[in-house]
Structure formats: structure tokens, C-alpha cells
Residue, then its C-alpha position, 0 to 999 in steps of 0.5 A: x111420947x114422955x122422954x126419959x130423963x136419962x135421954x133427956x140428958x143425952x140430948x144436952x150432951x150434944x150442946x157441950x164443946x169443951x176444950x181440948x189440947x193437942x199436948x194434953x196429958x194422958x190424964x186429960x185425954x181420958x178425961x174427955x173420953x170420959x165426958x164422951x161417953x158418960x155425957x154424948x157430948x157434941x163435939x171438941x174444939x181443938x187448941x194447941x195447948x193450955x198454956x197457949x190459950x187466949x186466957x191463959x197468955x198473962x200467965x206466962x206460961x210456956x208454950x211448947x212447940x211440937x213438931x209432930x202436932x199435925x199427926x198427934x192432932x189426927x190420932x186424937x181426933x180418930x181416938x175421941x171419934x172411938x170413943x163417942x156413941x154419937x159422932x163428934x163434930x170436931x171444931x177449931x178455929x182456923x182463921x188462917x189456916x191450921x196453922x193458927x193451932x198447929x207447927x208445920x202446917x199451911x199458913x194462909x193470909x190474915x184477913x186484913x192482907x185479904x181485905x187488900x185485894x181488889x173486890x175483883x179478885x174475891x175469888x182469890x177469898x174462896x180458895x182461901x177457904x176452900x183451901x183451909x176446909x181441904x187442910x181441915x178435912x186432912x186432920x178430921x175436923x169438919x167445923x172450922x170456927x171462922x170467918x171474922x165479919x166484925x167490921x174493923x173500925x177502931x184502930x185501937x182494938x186489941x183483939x181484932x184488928x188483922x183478923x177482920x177484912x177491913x173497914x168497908x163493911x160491904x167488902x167484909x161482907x162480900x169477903x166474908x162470904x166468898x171465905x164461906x163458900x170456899x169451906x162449903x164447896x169441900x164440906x167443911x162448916x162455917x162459922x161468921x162471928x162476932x155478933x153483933x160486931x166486936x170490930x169497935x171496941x177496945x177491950x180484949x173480950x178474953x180478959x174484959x168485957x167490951x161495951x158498945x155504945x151504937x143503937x140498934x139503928x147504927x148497928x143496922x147500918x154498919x156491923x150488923x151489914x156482914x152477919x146479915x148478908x150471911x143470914x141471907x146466903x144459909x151461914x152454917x153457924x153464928x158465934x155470939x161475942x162476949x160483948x154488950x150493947x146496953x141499948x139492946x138490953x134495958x141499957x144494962x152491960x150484959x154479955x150478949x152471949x148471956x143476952x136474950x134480947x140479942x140472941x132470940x130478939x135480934x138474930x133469931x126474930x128480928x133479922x130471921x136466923x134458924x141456924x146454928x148459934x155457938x157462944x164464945x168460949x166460955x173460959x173467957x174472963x168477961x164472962x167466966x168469972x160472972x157464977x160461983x155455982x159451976x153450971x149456972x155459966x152453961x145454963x144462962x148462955x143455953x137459956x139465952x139461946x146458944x145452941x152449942x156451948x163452946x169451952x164449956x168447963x163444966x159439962x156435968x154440972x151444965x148439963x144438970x142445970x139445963x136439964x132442970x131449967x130448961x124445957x124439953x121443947x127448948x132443949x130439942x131446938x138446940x139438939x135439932x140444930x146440931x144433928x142437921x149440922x152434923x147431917x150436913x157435915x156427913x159425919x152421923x153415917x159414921x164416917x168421920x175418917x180423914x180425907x186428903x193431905x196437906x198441899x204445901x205446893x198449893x198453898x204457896x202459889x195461893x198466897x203467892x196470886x194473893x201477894x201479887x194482888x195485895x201489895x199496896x203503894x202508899x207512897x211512891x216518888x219514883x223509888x225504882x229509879x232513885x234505888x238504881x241511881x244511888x246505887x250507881x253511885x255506891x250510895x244504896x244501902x239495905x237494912x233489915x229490921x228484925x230480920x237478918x239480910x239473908x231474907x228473901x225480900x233482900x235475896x230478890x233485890x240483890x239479882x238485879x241491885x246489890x248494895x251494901x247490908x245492915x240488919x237489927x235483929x233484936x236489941x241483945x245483938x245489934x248495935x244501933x247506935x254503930x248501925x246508924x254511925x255506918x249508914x250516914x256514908x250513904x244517900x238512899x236506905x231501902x229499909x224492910x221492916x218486920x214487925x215481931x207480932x201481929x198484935x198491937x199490943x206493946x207496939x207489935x213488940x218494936x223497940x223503941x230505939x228502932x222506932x228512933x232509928x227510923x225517925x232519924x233516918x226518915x228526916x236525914x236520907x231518902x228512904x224506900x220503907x216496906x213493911x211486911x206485917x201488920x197496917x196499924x204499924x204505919x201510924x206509929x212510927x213517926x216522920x214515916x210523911x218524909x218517906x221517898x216510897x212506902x209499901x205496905x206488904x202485910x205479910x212476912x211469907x217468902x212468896x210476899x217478900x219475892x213478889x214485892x222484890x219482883x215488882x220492886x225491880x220491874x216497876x210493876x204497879x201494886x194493885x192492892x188498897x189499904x183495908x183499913x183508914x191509916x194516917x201517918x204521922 
């Protein structure tokens, strides 16, 4: 039976998942009505804004914040799904829950407090997943653009760092696939990425390209582990990373989203994958400065072997150069793949309505299980008696490090063990030199520390006068650290050896800061590990 060019396209269509923005304007909003209709595009990838778009972070444009974003989202997606003659699978990335994209929201734990967690405790993973697919299904997204299964082995990696479950590529496997599970279990598709494993690279792949030196062999060995343990257990999706492995591509650095030989050799004949592949976004600056011609971006990544095209920016134009390049066989593969994705997700009955209701309650006594499991001792030389002690004494003193003292952490302590407080917010309000004049009238500082950002980059915004603060007050008092945020802070903050007790809390949620307190007070032994290889100074 010929096919008509017009269907042809049709089917092309449904590889496009172009961006869109829960604070778009009106006029952008027609404008992916119009590509909708016109072009039978696949589905939306969700963002909160353009100017919080990875890509877009250097520009310094500003981030406006909505508090209506959750029922804005849920209007659009219901007014796009109107729109479209094939229905949409809407997708975002939700690592941590939607409130990765969306103000007022159920925030989960990053991945790295995930890979604290006991092995035996994966079931805590599950519902993890379970939980964010359940959020998920409430908006009317049925895609969920996650988990990571890049194995975390560079410290200096800009990107990945506390997305990934950690270092141990047998624990990010397991994890990885419990998180999946979960998502399945309530309906929602999943997505493992970043093949073949960004997790040793030092490159943002949203503004560069990383380059990875391992062979096929190590790649086997070690990244490759995680993606196929989720070949093996029917992963819904694979996302393709921009990032290249000259040793699988005649030794050039080409993007193995670009790539062949990484897609259709490895994945697809090598290690046996027929699911679905989705390419990074294709805004990103490692590739989406590679093409004059709008197009030839969308035709080489369909051409090696994505099925969907995620950020496609050019829809017309893609769909134009694929349908004169690429073969009807070819084309029907990719379009196959994304109707039993979207059979899966139930959606092509026409049933695309939302379902359920955020459960805030249930969320927070999840992250609360979790945070009783991940806490992790690194050093402890009796810290519960020495706090009391000093105490006793009108020796304790309490600081709070980008955070005022009325936290919860703080709170929870001062039930059972009131002292005195000092607390640096920021550098514009606080006088540390003044702070650190008082804190010399005592023996034992118990120091919280909540680092501003989660990413590394410039130091996970911790001052240096802070970092001095710290040093000094290691080398001149007995100190009891907690830190409530990312691991890879711990090795810059220097003299942290000298330290009476260090604990390290991942996360800055109250239910995190309560239980540490709690456990603080009764003693109780920590069961979580460090997920990653940290040496302090």
C-alpha cells in the first residue's frame, strides 16, 4: 500500500517533542496549538520558563515565580491535549518530583540522599517513584523524563553530581530500577539516561560537550552496568546524552546523540534494545550550534536512531528533511515505537484526563522514612555527650550558617538542649567578624550548615569568609558539623579532619532537619552511607 506524502509527515509528526513553558505568552501558547495541529506532533516536554531553561541560565535572565504554576500547567496541558488529533503524550523531567519545574509542589529527595540509604531499604526508592508518577498523573503528564543511571564518578562533574544515586554502579542499578518500578506500578513511563553514562565528565553538556575517554570494555564494565539491568527489566525509554566516546566512533568526538554507532550499534544491536530512544534537548549548546540549516539537527539525530526528539526547535523544517532523507521503513520504526508508548501510557482511548490530587501528607512522611534511613555519621567522637556537657556548663553555642536560628533543626534541639544562637544568613546582613569575637566565650560550637545551591558550581554559593569562619573555628573549639545539603561540600571546607562529629543530612527539608535533631538527642545510631567517595581535608 503507497503512502501518501501528506500521512508520511503525519507520522514524522509524532517523533517532535518541542518545548514548552508553563509562563509561555498567549502567543506562544498558539504557537504549539499551531504545530499541533499542522504537524500531529507527538507530545510537550514541560519547563517552568524560558528564562529558567538550562541553556538559557548564563543569560541572566530572570526567573519569575508563580504560585498558581501547578493549576496553570494543568490548563494548558488539558487545552494542548484539545488541540491535537492524535493525543499528546505529555513529558517533563521530574527527578525530584514536580517540583523540579513547578512552585507548590511535592518536593522528593535528590538522588545522591536516595543512594544514602541502605540497599535494604529500595523499597523507600519505589515509592519514590510511585509517589512522583501518582503527582504526575494529578497534572496530566504521563511521561516522566527520569531516572538518572549515570554512574557518579567524578567529583568535578558539574551537571550530575547530586542527580545520580551515587558511585556504586550495582546500588545505581538496583536504585534506578526500583525508582522505575514505582512510576510504572501507577502508570506513568520512564525514561533511564544518560547514555552511555555522563557520570565521568566534567563538562556541563548544556553549554559543551563532554568527552569520554573509556573503551567499550570499561564502558561494560562500569556505566554501561545500570542501562543494561534496565534493557533487562523492559525500560519504557532511553535517553541518548550529548556526549562523545571517540573510541566508539572512529575516534572522532561526535555527540553520541548524532552517533550511530552508539545508538543503533550499541544499544539497539550490541546490548539488544527495541525501545523507545529519546535524544537529549536539542537546544542544548553541544549540539544546537553544530547546523546552519534549520533541520539538518532534527534529521541527523532521527537519522542516528532517536525515536523522539526532545526541544526540537525546528518542527517544519525537521519534519521536511526527514521526510526527504529518511526512509518510510525507518520512519514507521520510530512512529511504532511512540504509539506503543503511547498504548502503554493509555492515552490514544482519549483519555488523557488528570487523575488524582497532590498528597503533601504523604509525601512528607516519605521523605521523613527516608531521612530516618539516609543520615550518615562520618565522624562522631561521642557528640551527644560532649553537647550536654558543655551545655551544662554555659559552654554550647549554636550557629546557623545560611539560615536564620529559627530552623527546625535548631527548634528540635532546643526541647531537650537550649544554648545560645548565632546565625549568618548572608554576608549583606551578618557581621562575621563580630560572630566569631562572641563565639570565643564558648567550648563546643554545634554548627548547621546549609549550603545555598545544590550544584557545585561556585562553590555551591558558600562564601569564602564562611569557608574562613569554619576553618578557624575547627582548629580553636570542639565542633559538632551537620550539613544539610549536598556531600561534595564536605571536601571543600578545609580543617573539617579536626571535627569532634560530622553528620551529613543531604537535605534542608524540616522532616531531614527534625529527624537529625531527634536522633541527635536519643543517641540513635545513623544508618545511612556516603553514595559517593568524599576525602576531607
Amino acid at each position: 500500500m503507497k503512502i501518501t506524502a501528506e500521512a508520511l509527515k503525519q507520522k514524522i509528526g509524532q517523533s517532535f517533542f518541542p518545548a514548552v513553558f508553563i509562563n509561555d505568552t498567549e502567543e506562544n501558547i498558539q504557537e504549539t496549538e499551531r504545530l499541533i495541529k499542522e504537524h500531529n506532533i507527538g507530545g510537550l516536554t514541560f519547563f517552568h520558563s524560558r528564562a529558567s531553561a538550562a541553556t538559557n541560565y548564563e543569560s541572566k535572565k530572570k526567573v519569575v515565580f508563580n504560585d498558581d504554576s501547578y493549576e496553570k500547567i494543568k490548563a494548558l496541558i488539558a487545552r494542548y491535549q484539545k488541540a491535537a488529533s492524535t493525543p499528546l503524550l505529555i513529558s517533563i523531567d521530574a527527578e525530584w518530583g514536580l517540583a523540579m519545574r513547578i512552585e507548590k509542589t511535592p518536593q522528593y529527595p535528590y538522588a545522591i540522599t536516595l543512594g544514602a540509604l541502605p540497599s535494604t531499604k529500595s523499597n523507600l526508592v519505589y515509592e519514590v517513584g510511585k509517589q512522583i508518577g501518582l503527582d504526575l498523573k494529578a497534572a496530566g503528564i504521563q511521561y516522566n523524563l527520569s531516572p538518572l543511571a549515570d554512574i557518579n564518578n567524578n567529583p568535578n562533574n558539574p551537571v550530575i553530581g547530586y542527580r545520580s544515586f551515587g558511585e556504586n554502579k550495582e546500588k545505581v542499578a538496583d536504585f534506578a530500577i526500583e525508582y522505575l518500578k514505582g512510576q510504572s506500578e501507577v502508570g506513568v513511563l520512564g525514561c533511564l539516561k544518560h547514555f552511555p553514562g555522563h557520570g565521568n565528565t566534567n563538562v556541563d553538556s548544556h553549554l559543551g560537550l563532554p568527552v569520554l575517554k573509556e573503551t567499550l570494555e570499561e564502558l561494560l564494565e562500569n556505566e554501561l552496568v545500570p542501562f543494561i539491568k534496565g534493557i533487562e527489566n523492559n525500560v519504557d525509554s532511553i535517553m541518548i546524552g550529548h556526549l562523545a566516546v571517540p573510541s566508539l566512533n572512529d575516534g572522532k568526538d561526535t555527540s553520541a546523540t548524532l552517533s550511530k554507532a552508539v545508538i543503533q550499534d550499541l544499544l539497539r544491536d550490541k546490548l539488544g534494545y527495541d525501545g523507545l530512544v529519546i535524544s537529549d534537548a536539542l537546544n542544548m549548546h553541544s549540539v544546537s550550534k553544530l547546523y546552519d540549516v534549520k533541520g539538518q539537527l532534527e534529521w541527523e539525530a532521527f537519522n542516528a536512531g532517536n525515536d523522539v526528539l526532545c526541544f526540537a526547535e525546528n518542527v517544519p523544517e525537521g519534519i521536511e528533511a526527514i521526510y526527504k532523507n529518511a526512509s518510510p521503513d525507518r520512519i514507521f520504526e520510530s512512529y511504532n515505537r511512540i504509539i506503543k508508548a503511547k498504548e502503554k501510557a493509555g492515552i490514544l482511548s482519549g483519555d488523557t484526563a488528570t487523575s488524582g490530587e497532590l498528597n503533601f501528607e504523604k509525601t512528607s512522611d516519605l521523605n521523613l522514612e527516608i531521612a530516618q534511613n539516609a543520615i550518615t555519621k562520618v565522624i562522631d567522637n561521642g557528640i551527644s555527650d560532649l553537647a550536654l556537657e558543655s551545655q551544662k556548663n554555659n559552654k554550647l553555642a549554636k550557629l546557623s550558617l545560611y539560615k536564620n536560628t529559627d530552623n527546625t533543626f535548631f527548634k528540635t534541639l532546643n526541647t531537650q538542649l537550649p544554648s545560645a544562637e548565632f546565625a549568618i544568613e548572608n554576608l549583606e546582613n551578618s557581621n562575621i567578624q563580630e560572630t566569631e569575637r562572641q563565639l570565643e566565650n564558648f567550648d563546643t560550637i554545634l554548627i548547621a550548615l546549609f549550603p545555598p545551591k545544590a550544584k557545585p558550581l561556585n562553590n555551591f554559593e558558600i562564601d569564602n569568609e564562611v569557608f574562613n569562619l569554619l576553618s578557624n573555628l575547627l582548629q580553636t573549639k570542639k565542633c559538632i558539623v551537620y550539613v544539610f545539603g549536598n556531600p561534595y561540600v564536605l571536601p571543600l571546607i578545609p580543617n573539617l579532619k579536626k571535627a569532634t562529629g560530622l553528620v551529613e543530612a543531604y537535605q534542608d527539608f524540616k522532616e531531614f532537619q527534625k529527624t537529625a535533631g531527634i536522633q541527635f538527642l536519643e543517641k540513635n545510631s545513623l544508618e545511612g552511607g556516603l553514595p559517593v567517595n568524599i576525602e576531607i581535608q
